[in-house]
Structure formats: structure tokens, C-alpha cells
Residue frames as a rotation matrix with the C-alpha (Angstrom) as fourth column:
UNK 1
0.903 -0.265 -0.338 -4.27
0.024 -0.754 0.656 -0.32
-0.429 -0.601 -0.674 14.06
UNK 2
0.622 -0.765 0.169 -1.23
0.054 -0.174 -0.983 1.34
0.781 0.621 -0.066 12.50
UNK 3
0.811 -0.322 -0.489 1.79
0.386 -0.333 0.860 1.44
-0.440 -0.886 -0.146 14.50
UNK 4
0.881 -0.306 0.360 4.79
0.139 -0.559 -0.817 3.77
0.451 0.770 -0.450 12.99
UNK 5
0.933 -0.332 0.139 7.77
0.026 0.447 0.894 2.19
-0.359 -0.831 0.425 14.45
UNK 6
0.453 -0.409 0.792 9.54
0.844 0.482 -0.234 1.80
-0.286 0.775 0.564 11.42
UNK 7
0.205 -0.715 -0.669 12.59
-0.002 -0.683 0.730 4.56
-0.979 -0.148 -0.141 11.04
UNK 8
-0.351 -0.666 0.658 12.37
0.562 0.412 0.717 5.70
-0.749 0.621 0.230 7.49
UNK 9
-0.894 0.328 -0.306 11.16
-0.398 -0.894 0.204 7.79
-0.206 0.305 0.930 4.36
UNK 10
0.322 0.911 -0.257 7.28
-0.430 -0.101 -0.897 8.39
-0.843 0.399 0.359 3.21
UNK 11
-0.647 -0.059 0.760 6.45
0.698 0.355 0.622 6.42
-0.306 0.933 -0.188 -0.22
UNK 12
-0.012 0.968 0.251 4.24
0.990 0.047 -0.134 8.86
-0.142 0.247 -0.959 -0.53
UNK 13
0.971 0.198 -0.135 5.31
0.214 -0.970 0.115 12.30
-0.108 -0.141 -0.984 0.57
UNK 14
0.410 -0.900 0.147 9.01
0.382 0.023 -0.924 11.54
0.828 0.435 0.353 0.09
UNK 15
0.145 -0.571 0.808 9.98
-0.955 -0.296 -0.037 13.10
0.260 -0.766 -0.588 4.28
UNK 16
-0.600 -0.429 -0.675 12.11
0.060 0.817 -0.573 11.21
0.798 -0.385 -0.464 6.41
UNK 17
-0.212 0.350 0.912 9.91
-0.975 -0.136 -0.175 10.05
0.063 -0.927 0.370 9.62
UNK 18
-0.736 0.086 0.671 8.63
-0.333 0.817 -0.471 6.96
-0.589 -0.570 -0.573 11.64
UNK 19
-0.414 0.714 -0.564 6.40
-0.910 -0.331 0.250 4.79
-0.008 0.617 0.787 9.46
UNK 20
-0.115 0.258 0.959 4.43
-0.365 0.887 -0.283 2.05
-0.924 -0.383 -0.008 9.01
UNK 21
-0.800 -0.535 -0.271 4.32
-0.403 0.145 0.903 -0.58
-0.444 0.832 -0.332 6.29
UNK 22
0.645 0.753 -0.130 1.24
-0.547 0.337 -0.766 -1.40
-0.533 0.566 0.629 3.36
UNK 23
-0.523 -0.613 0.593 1.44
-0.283 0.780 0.558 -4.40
-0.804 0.124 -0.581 1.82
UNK 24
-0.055 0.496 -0.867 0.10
-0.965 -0.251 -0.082 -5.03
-0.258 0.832 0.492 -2.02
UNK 25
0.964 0.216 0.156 -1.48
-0.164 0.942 -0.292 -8.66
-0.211 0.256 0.943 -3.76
UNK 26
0.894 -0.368 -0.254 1.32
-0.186 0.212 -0.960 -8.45
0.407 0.905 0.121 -6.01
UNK 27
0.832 -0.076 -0.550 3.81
0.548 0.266 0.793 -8.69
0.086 -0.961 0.263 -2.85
UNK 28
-0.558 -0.828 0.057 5.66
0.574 -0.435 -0.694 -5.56
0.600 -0.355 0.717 -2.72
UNK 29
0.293 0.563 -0.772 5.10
0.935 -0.339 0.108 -2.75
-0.201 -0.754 -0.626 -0.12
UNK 30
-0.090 -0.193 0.977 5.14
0.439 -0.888 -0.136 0.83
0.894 0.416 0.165 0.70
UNK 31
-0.542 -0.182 -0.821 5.67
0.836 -0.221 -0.503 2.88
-0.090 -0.958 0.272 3.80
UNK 32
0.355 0.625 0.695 3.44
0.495 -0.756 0.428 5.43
0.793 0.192 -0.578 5.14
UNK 33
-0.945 -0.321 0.062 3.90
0.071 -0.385 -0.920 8.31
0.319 -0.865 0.386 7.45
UNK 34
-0.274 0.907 -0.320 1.19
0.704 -0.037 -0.709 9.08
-0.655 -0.420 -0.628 9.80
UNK 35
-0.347 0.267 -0.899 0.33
-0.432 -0.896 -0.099 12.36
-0.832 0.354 0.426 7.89
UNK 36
-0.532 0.193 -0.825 -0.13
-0.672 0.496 0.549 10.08
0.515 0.846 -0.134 4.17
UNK 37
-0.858 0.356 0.369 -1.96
0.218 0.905 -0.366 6.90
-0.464 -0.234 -0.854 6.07
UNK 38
0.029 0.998 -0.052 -5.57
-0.154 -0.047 -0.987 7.63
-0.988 0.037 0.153 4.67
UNK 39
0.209 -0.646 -0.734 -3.91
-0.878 -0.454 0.149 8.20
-0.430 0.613 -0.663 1.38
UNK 40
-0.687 -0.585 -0.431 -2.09
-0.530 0.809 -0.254 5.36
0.498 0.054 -0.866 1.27
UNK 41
-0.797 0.098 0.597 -4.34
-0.036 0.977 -0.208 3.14
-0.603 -0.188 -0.775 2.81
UNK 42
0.232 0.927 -0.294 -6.84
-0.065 -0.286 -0.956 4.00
-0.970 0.241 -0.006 -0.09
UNK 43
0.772 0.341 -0.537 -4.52
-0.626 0.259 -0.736 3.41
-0.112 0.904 0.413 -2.50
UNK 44
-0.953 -0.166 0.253 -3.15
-0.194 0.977 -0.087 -0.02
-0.233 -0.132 -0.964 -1.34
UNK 45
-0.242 0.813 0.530 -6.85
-0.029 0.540 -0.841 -0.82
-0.970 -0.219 -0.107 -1.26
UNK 46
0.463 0.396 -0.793 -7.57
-0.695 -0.392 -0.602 0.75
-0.550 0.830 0.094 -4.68
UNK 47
-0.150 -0.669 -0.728 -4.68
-0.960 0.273 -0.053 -1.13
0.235 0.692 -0.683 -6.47
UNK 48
-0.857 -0.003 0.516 -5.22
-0.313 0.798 -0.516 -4.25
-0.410 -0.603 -0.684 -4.38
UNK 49
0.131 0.977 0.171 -8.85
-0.131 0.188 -0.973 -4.56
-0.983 0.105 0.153 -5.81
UNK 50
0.722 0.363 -0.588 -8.04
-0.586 -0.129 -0.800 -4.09
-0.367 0.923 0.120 -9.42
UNK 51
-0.731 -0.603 -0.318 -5.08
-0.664 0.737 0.130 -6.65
0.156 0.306 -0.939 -9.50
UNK 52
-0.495 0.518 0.698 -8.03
0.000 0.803 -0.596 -9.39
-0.869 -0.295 -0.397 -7.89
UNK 53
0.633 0.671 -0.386 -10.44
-0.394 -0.151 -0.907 -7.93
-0.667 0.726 0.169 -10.68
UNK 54
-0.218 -0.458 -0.862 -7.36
-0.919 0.394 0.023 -8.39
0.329 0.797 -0.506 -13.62
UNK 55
-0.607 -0.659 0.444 -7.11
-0.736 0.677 -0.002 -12.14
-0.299 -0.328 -0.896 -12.05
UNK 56
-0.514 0.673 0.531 -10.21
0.050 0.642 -0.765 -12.96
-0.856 -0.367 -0.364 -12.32
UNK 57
0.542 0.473 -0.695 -10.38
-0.582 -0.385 -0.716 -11.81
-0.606 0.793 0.067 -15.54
UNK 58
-0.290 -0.785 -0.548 -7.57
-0.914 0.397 -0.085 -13.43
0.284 0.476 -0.832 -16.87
UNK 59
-0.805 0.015 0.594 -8.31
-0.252 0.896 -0.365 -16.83
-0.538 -0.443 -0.717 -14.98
UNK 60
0.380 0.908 -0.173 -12.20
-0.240 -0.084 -0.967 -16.45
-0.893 0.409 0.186 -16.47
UNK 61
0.364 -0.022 -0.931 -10.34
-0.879 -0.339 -0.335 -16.48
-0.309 0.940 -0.143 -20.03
UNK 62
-0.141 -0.947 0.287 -8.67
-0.982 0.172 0.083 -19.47
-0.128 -0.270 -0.954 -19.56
């Protein structure tokens, strides 16, 4: 469950409103508004997968 508590702008759509925060492997984040959340939680997920994949590639080489 999102909650959109957070007083501030869209990473996504660039408006000022209430948002909630996505968190990435690589440990920065990004705020969504409710309107971007599918969006955005598709691509946290997206990016979040292909940093594990690079790792495990890289580590594998090693």
C-alpha cells in the first residue's frame, strides 16, 4: 500500500502534489504522485531488475 503523505514534486510528471517515495538497488529514490504510481512503480521495478541482472553478471566474471 502506497500512502502519499509526502508534500512535494512528481519525479515523474514534474507537478507539485502529495507523494509517495520508490526506492532503487542502487539506493537512490524517486517520488510518485498518485496519478504516475503504476508508471513509476514499473519503472523502479524495471531498473531494479536489470541492475540485479548487471551484478550477477559482473560477479559471474569474476
Amino acid at each position: 500500500m502506497h500512502t502519499f503523505t509526502i508534500e512535494g514534486f512528481c519525479d515523474w510528471c514534474q507537478t507539485p502534489s502529495f507523494v509517495t517515495k520508490h526506492e532503487y538497488i542502487d539506493g537512490l529514490c524517486h517520488h510518485s504522485c498518485e496519478k504516475c504510481l503504476s508508471f513509476a512503480i514499473m519503472d523502479v521495478k524495471q531498473f531494479n531488475q536489470a541492475e540485479i541482472e548487471f551484478r550477477n553478471r559482473s560477479s559471474a566474471q569474476s
